[in-house]
C-alpha positions as CSV (number, residue, x, y, z in Angstrom):
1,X,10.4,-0.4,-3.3
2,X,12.5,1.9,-6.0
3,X,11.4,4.1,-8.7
4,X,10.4,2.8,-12.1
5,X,8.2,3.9,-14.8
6,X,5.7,5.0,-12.2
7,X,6.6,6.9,-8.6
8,X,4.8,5.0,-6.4
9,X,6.3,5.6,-3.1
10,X,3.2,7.8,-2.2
11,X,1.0,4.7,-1.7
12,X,3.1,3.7,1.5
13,X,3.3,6.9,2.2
14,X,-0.5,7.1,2.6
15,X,-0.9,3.6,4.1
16,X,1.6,4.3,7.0
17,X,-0.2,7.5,7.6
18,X,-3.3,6.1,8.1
19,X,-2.0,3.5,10.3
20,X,-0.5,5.6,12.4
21,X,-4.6,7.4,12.7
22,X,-5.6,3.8,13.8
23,X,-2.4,3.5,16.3
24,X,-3.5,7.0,17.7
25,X,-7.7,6.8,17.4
26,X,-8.1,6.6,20.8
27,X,-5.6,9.6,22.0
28,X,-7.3,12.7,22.9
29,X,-4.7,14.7,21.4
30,X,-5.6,13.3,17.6
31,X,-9.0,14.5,18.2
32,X,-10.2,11.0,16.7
33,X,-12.0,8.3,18.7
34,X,-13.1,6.2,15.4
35,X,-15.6,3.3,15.9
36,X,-14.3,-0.1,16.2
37,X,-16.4,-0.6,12.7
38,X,-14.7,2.4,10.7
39,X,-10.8,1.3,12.1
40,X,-12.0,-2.0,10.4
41,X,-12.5,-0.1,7.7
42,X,-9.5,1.9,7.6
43,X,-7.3,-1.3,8.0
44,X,-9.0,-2.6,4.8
45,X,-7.5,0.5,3.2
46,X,-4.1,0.1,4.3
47,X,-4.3,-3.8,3.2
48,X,-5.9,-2.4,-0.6
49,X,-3.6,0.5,-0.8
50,X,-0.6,-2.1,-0.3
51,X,-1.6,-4.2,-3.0
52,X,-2.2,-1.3,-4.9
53,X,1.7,-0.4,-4.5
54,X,3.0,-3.8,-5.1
55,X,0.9,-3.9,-8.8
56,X,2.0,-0.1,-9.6
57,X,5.7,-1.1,-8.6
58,X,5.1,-4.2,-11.0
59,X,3.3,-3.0,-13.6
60,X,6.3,0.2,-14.2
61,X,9.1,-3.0,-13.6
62,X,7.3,-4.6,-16.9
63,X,6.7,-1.4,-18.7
64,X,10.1,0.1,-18.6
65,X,11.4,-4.0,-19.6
66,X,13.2,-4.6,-16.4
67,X,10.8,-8.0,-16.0
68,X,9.8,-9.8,-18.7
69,X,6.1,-11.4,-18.7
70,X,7.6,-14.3,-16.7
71,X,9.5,-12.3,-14.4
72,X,5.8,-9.9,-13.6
73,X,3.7,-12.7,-13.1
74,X,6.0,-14.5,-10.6
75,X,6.6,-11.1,-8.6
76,X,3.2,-10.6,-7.9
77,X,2.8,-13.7,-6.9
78,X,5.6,-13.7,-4.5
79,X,4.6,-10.1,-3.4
80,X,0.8,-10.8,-2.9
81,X,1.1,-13.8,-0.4
C-alpha cells in the first residue's frame, strides 16, 4: 500500500512483527512459549490490524479525492474478501 492522507504503513509493520512472535513462540531463543489460546489470540490481531490498514489506506484514498464514494466503497469491498 502507498502513502496518502494518512501513513499507514506502520499497521503492517506491526502485524508482520507479531507474526513473526507466533512463527518463533516455541524457540527458546525468543524467550516466548505462548499458549495455544493466546497465539489464537494474537492471530486475531494480525487479521484486525489488517483490516485496520486496508480502511486507513481507504479512508486517506477518499479524503485526499483520489476515489470518489463509488471508487471507496468498491475497494473495500475488493480488499476485505
Amino acid at each position: 500500500m502507498s502513502g496518502g492522507y494518512f501513513a499507514q504503513d506502520w499497521p503492517d509493520e506491526i502485524a508482520e512483527k507479531i507474526e513473526n512472535i507466533i512463527i518463533c513462540n516455541k524457540n527458546p531463543e525468543y524467550g516466548h512459549n505462548f499458549s495455544y489460546e493466546v497465539v489464537e489470540k494474537l492471530m486475531d490481531a494480525v487479521k484486525t490490524i489488517r483490516t485496520a490498514a486496508i480502511y486507513i489506506h481507504s479512508i486517506g484514498e477518499l479524503l485526499t479525492v483520489y476515489d470518489g464514494e463509488e471508487k471507496f466503497l468498491k475497494r473495500l469491498k475488493e480488499e476485505l474478501k
